[in-house]
C-alpha positions in Angstrom: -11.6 10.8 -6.8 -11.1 7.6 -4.4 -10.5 7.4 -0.8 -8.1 5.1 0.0 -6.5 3.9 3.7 -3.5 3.2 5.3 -3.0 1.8 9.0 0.8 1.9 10.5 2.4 1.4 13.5 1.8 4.3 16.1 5.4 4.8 16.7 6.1 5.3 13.3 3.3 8.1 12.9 5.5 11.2 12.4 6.4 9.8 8.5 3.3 8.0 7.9 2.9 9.2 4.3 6.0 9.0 3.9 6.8 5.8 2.0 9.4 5.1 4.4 8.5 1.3 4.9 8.6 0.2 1.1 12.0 2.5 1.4 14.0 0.5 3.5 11.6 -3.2 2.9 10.2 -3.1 -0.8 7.1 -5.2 -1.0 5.2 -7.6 -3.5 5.0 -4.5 -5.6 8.4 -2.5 -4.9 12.2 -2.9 -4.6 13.7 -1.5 -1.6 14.7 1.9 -2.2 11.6 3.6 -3.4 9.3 5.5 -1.0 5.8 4.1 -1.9 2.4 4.3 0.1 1.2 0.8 0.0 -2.7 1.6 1.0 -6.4 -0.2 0.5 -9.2 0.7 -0.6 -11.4 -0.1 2.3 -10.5 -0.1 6.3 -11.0 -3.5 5.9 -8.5 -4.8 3.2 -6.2 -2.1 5.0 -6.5 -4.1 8.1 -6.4 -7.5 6.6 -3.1 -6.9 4.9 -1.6 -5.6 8.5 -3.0 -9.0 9.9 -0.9 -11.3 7.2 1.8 -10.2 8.5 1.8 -10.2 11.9 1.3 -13.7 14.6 -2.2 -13.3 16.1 -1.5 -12.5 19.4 1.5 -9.7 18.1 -1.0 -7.3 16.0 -3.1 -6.5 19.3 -0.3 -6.0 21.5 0.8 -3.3 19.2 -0.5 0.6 18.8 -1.7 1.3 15.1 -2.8 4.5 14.0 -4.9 4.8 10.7 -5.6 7.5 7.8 -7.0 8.2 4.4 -5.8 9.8 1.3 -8.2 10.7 -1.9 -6.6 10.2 -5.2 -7.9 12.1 -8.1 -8.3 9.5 -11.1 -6.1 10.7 -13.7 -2.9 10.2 -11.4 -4.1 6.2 -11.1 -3.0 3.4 -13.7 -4.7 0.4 -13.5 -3.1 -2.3 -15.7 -5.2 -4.6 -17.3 -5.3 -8.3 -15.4 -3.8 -9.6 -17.9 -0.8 -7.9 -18.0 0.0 -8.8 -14.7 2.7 -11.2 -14.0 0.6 -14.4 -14.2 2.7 -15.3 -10.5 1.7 -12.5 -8.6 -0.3 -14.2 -6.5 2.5 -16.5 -5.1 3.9 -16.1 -1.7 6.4 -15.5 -0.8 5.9 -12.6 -3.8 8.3 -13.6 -6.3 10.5 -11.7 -8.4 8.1 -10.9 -10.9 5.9 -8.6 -9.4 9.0 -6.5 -7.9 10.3 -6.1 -11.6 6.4 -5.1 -12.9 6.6 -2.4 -10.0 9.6 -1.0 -11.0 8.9 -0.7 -14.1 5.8 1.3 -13.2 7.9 3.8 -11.2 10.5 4.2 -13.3 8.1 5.1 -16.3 7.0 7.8 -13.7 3.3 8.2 -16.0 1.3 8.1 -13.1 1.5 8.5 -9.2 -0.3 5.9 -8.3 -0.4 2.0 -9.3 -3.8 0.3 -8.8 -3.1 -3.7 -8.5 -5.4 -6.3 -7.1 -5.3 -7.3 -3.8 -3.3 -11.3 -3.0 -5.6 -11.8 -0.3 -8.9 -10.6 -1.8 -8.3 -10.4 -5.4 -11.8 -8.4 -6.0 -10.5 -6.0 -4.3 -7.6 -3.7 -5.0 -4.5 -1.8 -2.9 -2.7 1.2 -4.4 0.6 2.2 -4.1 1.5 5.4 -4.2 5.1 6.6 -5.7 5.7 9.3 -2.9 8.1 11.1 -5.0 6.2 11.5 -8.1 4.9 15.2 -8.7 2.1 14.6 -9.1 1.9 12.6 -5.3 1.3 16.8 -4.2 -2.2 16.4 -5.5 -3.0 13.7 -3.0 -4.5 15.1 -0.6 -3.0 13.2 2.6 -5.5 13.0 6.0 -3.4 13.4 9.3 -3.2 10.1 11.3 -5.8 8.9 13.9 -5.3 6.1 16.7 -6.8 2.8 15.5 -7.4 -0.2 18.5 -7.6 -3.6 17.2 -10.2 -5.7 18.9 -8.4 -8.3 21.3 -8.8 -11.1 19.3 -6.7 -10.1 16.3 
């Protein structure tokens, strides 16, 4: 089993599992259209990858709420490095990545994708296919407020 986290905007709390964001933006991993849980495997990469995204000053300003989920192993794949894209890494993410993604969701083996992190590579995220059956094993914490410090 491995806790992983997930840190959202507040106003979006009431479908934080959901896989809504991925839905309607994709991500380095995922085309638009599929629900997946992009989360970290520490508070810390969780909060990193929120603070890529957004200016300095913006992230503070904004109310986040955080959680945890705890995978069970089996429902994890974890593709050997070198069968990732050799670009993933690139930003903005290139096409590559998106199609390696999709090709792990439409195979629908597992539930969850483990992939190294672009901003930490020793580290990794996990995305989790929302719709997959086995995503009913994951067992989803309810949402807490997170404060950033100030200075994010």
């Amino acid at each position: 089993m491995i806790r992983v986290w997930h840190i959202g905007k507040k106003e979006y709390a009431h479908e934080f599992w959901s896989g809504k964001g991925a839905f309607y933006w994709g991500g380095r991993w995922t085309p638009k259209g599929y629900p997946v849980i992009y989360t970290s495997e520490s508070k810390a990469l969780a909060l990193l990858e929120i603070l890529i995204r957004f200016k300095r000053q913006t992230a503070s300003k904004l109310q986040w709420v955080i959680g945890h989920a705890d995978i069970p192993d089996y429902t994890i794949y974890t593709p050997p490095d070198k069968d990732l894209p050799i670009d993933w890494r690139t930003y903005p993410y290139p096409p590559s990545t998106v199609a390696f993604g999709l090709s792990w969701l439409k195979a629908a083996k597992y539930a969850v994708l483990s992939v190294p992190s672009a901003l930490e590579p020793a580290s990794r995220n996990y995305l989790i296919n929302a719709k997959h059956p086995d995503a009913g094993k994951i067992h989803f914490s309810s949402v807490q407020d997170y404060l950033l410090d100030h200075r994010a």
